[in-house]
C-alpha positions in Angstrom: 0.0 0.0 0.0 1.4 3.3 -0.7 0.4 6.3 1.5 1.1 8.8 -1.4 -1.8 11.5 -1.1 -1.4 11.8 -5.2 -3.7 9.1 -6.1 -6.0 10.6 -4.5 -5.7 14.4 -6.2 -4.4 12.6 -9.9 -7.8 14.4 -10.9 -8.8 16.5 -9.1 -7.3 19.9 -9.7 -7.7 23.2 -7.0 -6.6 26.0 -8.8 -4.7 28.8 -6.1 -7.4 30.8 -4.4 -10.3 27.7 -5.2 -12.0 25.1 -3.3 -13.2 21.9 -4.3 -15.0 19.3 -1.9 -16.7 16.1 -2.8 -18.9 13.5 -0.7 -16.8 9.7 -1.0 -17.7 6.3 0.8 -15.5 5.1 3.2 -13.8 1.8 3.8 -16.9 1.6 5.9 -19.5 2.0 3.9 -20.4 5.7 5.5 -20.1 9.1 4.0 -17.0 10.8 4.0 -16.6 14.8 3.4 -13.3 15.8 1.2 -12.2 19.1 0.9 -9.0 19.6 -1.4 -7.0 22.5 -0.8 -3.8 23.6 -2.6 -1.4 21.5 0.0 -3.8 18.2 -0.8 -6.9 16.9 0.9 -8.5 17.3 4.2 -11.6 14.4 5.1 -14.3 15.0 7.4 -17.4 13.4 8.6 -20.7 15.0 7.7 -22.1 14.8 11.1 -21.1 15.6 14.2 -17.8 17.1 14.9 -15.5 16.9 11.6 -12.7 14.6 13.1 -15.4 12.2 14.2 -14.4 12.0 18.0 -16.3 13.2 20.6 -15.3 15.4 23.9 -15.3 14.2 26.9 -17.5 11.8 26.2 -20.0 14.9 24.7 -20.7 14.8 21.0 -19.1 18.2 20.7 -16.6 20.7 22.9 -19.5 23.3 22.8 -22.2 20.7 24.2 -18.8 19.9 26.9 -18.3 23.6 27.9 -22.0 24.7 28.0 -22.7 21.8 30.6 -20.3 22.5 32.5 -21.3 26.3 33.0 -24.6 25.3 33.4 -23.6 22.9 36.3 -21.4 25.7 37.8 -19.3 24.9 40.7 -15.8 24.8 38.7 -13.7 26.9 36.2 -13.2 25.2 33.0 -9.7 24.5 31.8 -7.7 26.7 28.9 -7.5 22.9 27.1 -11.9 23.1 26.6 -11.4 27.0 25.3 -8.8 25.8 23.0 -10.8 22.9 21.6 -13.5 24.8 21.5 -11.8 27.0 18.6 -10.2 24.0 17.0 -13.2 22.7 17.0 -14.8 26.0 15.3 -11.9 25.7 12.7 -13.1 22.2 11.5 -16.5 23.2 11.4 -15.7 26.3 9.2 -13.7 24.1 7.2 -16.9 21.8 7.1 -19.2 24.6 6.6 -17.2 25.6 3.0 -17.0 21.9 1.9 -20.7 21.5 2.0 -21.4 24.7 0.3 -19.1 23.8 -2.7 -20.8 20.7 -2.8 -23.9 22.3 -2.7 -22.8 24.8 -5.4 -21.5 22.2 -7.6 -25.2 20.5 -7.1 -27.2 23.3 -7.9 -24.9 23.8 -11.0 -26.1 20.3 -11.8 -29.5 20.7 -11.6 -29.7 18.4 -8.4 -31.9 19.9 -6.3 -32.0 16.9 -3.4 -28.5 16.9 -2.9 -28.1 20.6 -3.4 -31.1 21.1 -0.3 -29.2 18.2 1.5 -25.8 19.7 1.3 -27.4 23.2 1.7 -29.1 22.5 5.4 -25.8 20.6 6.0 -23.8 24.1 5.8 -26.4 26.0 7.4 -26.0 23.6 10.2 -22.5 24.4 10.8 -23.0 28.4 10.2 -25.1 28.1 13.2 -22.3 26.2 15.2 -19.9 28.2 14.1 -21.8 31.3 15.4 -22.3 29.3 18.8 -19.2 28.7 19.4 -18.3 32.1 18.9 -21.3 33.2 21.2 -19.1 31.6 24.0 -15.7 32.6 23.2 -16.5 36.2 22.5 -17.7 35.7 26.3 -14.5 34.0 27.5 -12.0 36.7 28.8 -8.9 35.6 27.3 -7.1 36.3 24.0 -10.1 34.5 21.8 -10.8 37.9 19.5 -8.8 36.6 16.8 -11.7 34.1 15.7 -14.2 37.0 15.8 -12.9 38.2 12.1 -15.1 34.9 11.1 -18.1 36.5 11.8 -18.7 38.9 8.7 -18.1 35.4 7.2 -20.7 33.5 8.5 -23.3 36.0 8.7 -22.8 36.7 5.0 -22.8 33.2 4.2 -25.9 32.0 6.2 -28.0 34.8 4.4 -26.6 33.2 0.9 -26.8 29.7 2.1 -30.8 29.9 3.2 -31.8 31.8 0.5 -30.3 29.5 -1.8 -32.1 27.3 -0.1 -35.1 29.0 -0.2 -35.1 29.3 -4.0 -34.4 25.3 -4.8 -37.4 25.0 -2.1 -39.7 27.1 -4.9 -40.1 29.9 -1.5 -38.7 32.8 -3.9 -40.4 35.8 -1.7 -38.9 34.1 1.5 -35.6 34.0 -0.5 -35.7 37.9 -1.7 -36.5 38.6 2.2 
């Protein structure tokens, strides 16, 4: 077995400045997300968090950190706030490789897997603005991720009425 990354790109060219994503099956028979970049490929899972693990034995960092506030009693450690923007990173990552594959499904005039991959990157939007929501609150040096919001504000209003307009809700789109 070779572990040269260039069977998988052979075809799959990302010009400088591009992305390109595309849904595969894993060895396991489950959905895998792809998202090439210049440098080669980076593979996700659709659901969940992107690297498939779960944190402290929460599905996600941001589920870990708000039960913990909510149960009070002890300061969480820097380790959560940092996996809590790693975390945020992967699901922005996420967040683009299911709009490219919804873009590349509306330009095919497939309007299942464009609404499919549509609500998928709507999904992560909105965790990417929750996990914001509590680091803009956390008092350390976390205002570097804040830039991201512009980002996902603009791209939730262009996600859902995209979304909208493969629905047939054109009004709800313009709106």
């Amino acid at each position: 077995m070779t572990l040269d990354l260039d069977e998988l790109i052979v075809d799959w060219d990302c010009p400088p400045g591009e992305l390109r994503a595309r849904v595969v099956t894993g060895r396991d028979g489950d959905e895998l997300l792809q998202l090439r970049v210049d440098l080669g490929v980076m593979q996700m899972f659709p659901g969940g968090r992107p690297d498939g693990e779960r944190y402290r034995g929460l599905p996600t960092v941001r589920e870990f950190i708000t039960h913990e506030v909510r149960l009070g009693g002890h300061e969480l450690a820097a380790e959560d706030w940092q996996e809590l923007e790693r975390e945020l990173l992967q699901l922005n990552y996420r967040r683009m490789a299911f709009a490219t594959v919804a873009d590349d499904a509306l330009r095919a005039d497939d309007e299942e897997h464009a609404r499919r991959y549509l609500r998928c990157a709507l999904a992560d939007v909105h965790a990417c603005l929750a996990n914001l929501d509590l680091l803009k609150n956390q008092a350390t040096e976390r205002e570097s991720n804040l830039g991201l919001l512009p980002t996902l504000l603009f791209d939730r209003a262009r996600l859902q009425a995209q979304l909208r307009i493969v629905e047939g809700q054109f009004e709800t789109a313009i709106e």
